[in-house]
C-alpha positions in Angstrom: -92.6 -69.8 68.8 -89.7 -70.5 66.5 -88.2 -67.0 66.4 -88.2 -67.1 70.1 -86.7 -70.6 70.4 -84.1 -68.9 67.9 -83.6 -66.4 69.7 -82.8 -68.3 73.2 -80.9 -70.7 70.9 -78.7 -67.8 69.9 -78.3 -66.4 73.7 -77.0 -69.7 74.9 -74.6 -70.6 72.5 -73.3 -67.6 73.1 -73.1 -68.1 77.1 -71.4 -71.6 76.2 -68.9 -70.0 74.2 -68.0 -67.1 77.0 -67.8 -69.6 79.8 -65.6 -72.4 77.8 -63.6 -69.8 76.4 -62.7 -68.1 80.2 -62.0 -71.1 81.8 -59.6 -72.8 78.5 -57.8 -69.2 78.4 -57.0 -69.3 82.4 -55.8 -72.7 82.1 -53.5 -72.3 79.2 -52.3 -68.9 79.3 -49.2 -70.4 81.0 -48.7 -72.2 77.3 -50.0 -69.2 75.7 -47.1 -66.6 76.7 -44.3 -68.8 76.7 -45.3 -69.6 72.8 -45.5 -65.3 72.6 -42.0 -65.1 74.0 -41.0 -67.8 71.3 -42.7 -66.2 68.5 -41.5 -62.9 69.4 -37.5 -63.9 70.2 -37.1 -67.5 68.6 -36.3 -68.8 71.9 -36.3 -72.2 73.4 -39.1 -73.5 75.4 -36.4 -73.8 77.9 -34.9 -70.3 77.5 -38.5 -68.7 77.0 -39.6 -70.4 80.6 -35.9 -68.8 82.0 -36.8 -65.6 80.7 -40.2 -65.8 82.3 -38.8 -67.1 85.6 -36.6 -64.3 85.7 -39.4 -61.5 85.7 -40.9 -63.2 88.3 -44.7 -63.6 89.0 -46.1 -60.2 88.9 -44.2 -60.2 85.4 -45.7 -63.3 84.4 -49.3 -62.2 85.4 -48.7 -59.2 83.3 -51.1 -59.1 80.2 -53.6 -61.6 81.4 -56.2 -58.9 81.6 -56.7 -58.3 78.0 -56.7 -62.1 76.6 -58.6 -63.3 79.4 -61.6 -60.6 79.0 -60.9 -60.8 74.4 -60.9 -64.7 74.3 -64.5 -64.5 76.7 -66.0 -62.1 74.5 -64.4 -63.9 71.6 -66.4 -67.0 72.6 -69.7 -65.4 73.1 -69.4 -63.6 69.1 -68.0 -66.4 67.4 -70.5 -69.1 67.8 -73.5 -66.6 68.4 -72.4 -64.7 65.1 -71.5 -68.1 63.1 -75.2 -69.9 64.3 -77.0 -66.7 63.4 -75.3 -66.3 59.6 -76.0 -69.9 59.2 -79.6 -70.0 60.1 -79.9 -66.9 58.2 -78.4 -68.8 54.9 -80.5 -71.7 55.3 -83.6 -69.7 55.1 -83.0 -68.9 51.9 -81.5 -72.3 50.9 -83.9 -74.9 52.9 -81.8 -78.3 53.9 -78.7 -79.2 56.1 -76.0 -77.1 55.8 -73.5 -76.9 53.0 -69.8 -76.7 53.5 -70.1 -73.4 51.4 -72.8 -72.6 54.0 -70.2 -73.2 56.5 -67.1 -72.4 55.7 -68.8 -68.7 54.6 -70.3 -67.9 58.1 -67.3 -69.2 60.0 -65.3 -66.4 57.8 -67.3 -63.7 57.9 -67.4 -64.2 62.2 -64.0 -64.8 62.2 -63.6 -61.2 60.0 -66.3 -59.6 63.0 -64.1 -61.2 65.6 -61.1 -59.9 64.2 -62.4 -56.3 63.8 -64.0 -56.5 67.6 -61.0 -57.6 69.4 -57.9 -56.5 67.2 -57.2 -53.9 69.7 -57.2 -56.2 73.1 -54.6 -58.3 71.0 -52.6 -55.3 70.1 -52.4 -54.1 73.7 -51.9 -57.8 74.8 -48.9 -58.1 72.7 -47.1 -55.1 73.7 -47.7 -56.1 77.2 -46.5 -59.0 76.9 -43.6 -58.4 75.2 -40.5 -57.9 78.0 -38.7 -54.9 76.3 -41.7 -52.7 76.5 -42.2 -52.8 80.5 -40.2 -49.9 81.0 -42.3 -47.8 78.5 -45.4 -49.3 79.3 -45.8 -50.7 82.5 -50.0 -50.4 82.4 -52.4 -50.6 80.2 -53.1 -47.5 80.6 -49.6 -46.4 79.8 -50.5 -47.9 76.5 -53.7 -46.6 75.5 -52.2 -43.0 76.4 -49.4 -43.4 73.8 -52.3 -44.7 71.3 -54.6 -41.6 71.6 -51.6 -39.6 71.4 -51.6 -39.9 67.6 -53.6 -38.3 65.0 -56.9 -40.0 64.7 -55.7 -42.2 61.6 -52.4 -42.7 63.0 -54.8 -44.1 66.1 -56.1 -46.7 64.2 -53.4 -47.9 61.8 -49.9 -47.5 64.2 -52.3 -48.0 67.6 -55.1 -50.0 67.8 -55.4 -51.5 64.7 -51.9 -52.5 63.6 -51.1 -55.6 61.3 -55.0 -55.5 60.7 -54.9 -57.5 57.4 -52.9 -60.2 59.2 -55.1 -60.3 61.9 -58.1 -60.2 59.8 -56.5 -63.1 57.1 -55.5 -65.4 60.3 -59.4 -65.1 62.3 -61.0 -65.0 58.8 -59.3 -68.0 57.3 -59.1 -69.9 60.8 -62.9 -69.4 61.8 -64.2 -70.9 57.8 -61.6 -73.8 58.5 -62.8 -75.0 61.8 -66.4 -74.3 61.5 -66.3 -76.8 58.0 -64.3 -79.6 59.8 -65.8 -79.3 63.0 -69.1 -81.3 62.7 -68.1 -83.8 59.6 -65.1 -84.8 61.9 -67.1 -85.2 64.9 -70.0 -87.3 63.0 -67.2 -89.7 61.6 -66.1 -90.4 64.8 -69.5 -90.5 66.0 -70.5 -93.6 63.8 -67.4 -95.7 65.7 -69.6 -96.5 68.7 -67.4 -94.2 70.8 -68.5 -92.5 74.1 -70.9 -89.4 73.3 -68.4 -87.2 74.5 -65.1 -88.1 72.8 -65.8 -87.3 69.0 -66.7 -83.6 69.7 -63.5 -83.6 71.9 -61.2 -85.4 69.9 -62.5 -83.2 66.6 -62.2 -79.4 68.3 -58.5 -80.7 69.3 -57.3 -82.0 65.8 -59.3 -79.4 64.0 -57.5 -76.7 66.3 -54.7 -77.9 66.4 -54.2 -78.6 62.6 -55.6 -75.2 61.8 -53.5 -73.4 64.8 -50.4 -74.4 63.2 -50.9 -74.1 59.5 -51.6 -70.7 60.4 -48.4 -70.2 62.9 -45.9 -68.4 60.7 -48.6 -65.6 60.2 -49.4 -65.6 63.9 -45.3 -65.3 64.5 -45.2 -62.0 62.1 -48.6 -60.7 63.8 -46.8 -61.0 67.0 -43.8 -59.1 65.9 -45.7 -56.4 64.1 -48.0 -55.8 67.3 -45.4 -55.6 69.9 -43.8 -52.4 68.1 -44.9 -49.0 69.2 -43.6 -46.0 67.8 -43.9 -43.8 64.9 -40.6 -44.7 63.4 -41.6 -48.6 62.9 -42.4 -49.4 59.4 -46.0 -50.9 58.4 -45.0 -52.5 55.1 -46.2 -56.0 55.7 -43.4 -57.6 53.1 -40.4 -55.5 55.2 -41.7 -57.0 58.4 -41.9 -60.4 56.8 -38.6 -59.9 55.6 -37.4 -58.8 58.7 -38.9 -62.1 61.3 -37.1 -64.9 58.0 -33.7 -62.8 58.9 -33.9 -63.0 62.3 -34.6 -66.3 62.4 -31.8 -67.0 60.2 -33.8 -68.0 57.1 -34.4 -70.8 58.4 -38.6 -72.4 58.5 -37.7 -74.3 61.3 -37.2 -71.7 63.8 -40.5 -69.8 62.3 -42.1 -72.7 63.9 -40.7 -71.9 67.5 -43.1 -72.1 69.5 -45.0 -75.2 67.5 -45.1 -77.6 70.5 -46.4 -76.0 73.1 -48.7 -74.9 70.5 -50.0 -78.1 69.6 -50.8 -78.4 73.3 -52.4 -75.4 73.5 -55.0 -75.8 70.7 -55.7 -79.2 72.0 -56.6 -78.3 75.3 -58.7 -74.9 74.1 -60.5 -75.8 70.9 -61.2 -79.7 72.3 -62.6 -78.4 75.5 -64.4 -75.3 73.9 -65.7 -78.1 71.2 -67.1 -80.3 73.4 -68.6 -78.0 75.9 -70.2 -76.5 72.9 -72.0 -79.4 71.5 -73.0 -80.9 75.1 -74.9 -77.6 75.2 -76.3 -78.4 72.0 -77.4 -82.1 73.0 -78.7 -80.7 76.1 -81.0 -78.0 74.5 -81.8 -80.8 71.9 
């Protein structure tokens, strides 16, 4: 009885996560690819929007595909993965769950995550990224020049570029939020506030605080993704070096892009939170 209340335990929370994660990722991808244009060129909210305007809307439209179909699957494997490495800790340590407990499953899902999906973000990026629309007007166009390499250039210049980055940012990011998530929400919980808010307010400050400690590395992950080409170097330090001069050694331009940012984890992890542990109430 157990194992099967596990198992449609585990199915549903990973419907909830699909189903939040679609419908935050529709509403903010607006947010989403004017941070990208940021990150990518140090704009301007207002000069990112311009340059958006500019391509007009089948321009704007282009690259929704690949986050819209990553951040659903994303959901469904974060949560499902995280509840099942948890459950799977505490049987062999019986008792609530520790932060180590935590903070471990969160990282190794955000690692599986990361592995899963590095290749939607790679082909989102260069999509995305208005010099390349020329080159690459499909996706297609895209996973063409990819399985034009050798098989390891495939992996390491194609699909799988900047995958340290990719796999320090979901790693770190997943053991961070899954640790806060539920001693922030139980804090706010004991304030008499309504049953809703505290799971609410804690996704959106968790995400949000996490989102933009870790925005410098999701700037250089954007830059490193966007390049195609044989020619383009893979030495993480010569690309780091390469974003600080552009942005004229200055941190404060690293962090183009923060605001909207700021909204954009609020919205996303806050919604994605609290639809998560409604589900959870629900099922009790």
């Amino acid at each position: 009885m157990e194992e099967n209340h596990h198992k449609r335990w585990s199915s549903a929370s990973c419907a909830v996560g699909a189903a939040s994660s679609f419908a935050t990722t529709l509403v903010t991808f607006p947010v989403y690819k004017t941070i990208f244009r940021q990150q990518l060129h140090a704009l301007s909210i207002t000069e990112a929007i311009s340059q958006l305007r500019q391509e007009g809307l089948a321009g704007f439209a282009r690259g929704i595909a690949p986050p819209l179909l990553a951040r659903t699957l994303q959901g469904a494997l974060m949560y499902g993965t995280h509840d099942n490495l948890l459950r799977a800790f505490s049987d062999r340590s019986p008792g609530p769950y520790s932060l180590r407990d935590r903070a471990f499953a969160g990282l190794l899902s955000g690692f599986l995550e990361a592995l899963a999906f590095g290749p939607f973000e790679r082909v989102q990026n260069v999509l995305q990224d208005g010099r390349t629309v020329r080159r690459f007007p499909t996706t297609w166009s895209i996973l063409e020049e990819f399985n034009s390499y050798a098989p390891k250039e495939r992996l390491a210049l194609g699909y799988y570029r900047g995958l340290s980055l990719i796999l320090t940012r979901n790693g770190l990011g997943c053991a961070l939020y899954f640790s806060f998530k539920d001693p922030l929400r139980d804090g706010l919980s004991d304030r008499g506030l309504p049953c809703w808010l505290p799971a609410l307010v804690s996704g959106s400050v968790n995400g949000t605080a996490i989102s933009f400690l870790l925005f410098p590395l999701g700037v250089l992950i954007a830059n490193v993704q966007s390049q195609v080409g044989k020619e383009e170097t893979l030495r993480l330090p010569a690309a780091a070096a390469a974003v600080w001069r552009a942005r004229g050694r200055k941190a404060t331009l690293l962090y183009r892009g923060g605001s909207l940012l700021i909204l954009r984890a609020g919205v996303t992890w806050g919604l994605t939170t609290a639809i998560y542990d409604l589900l959870v109430d629900i099922r009790g």
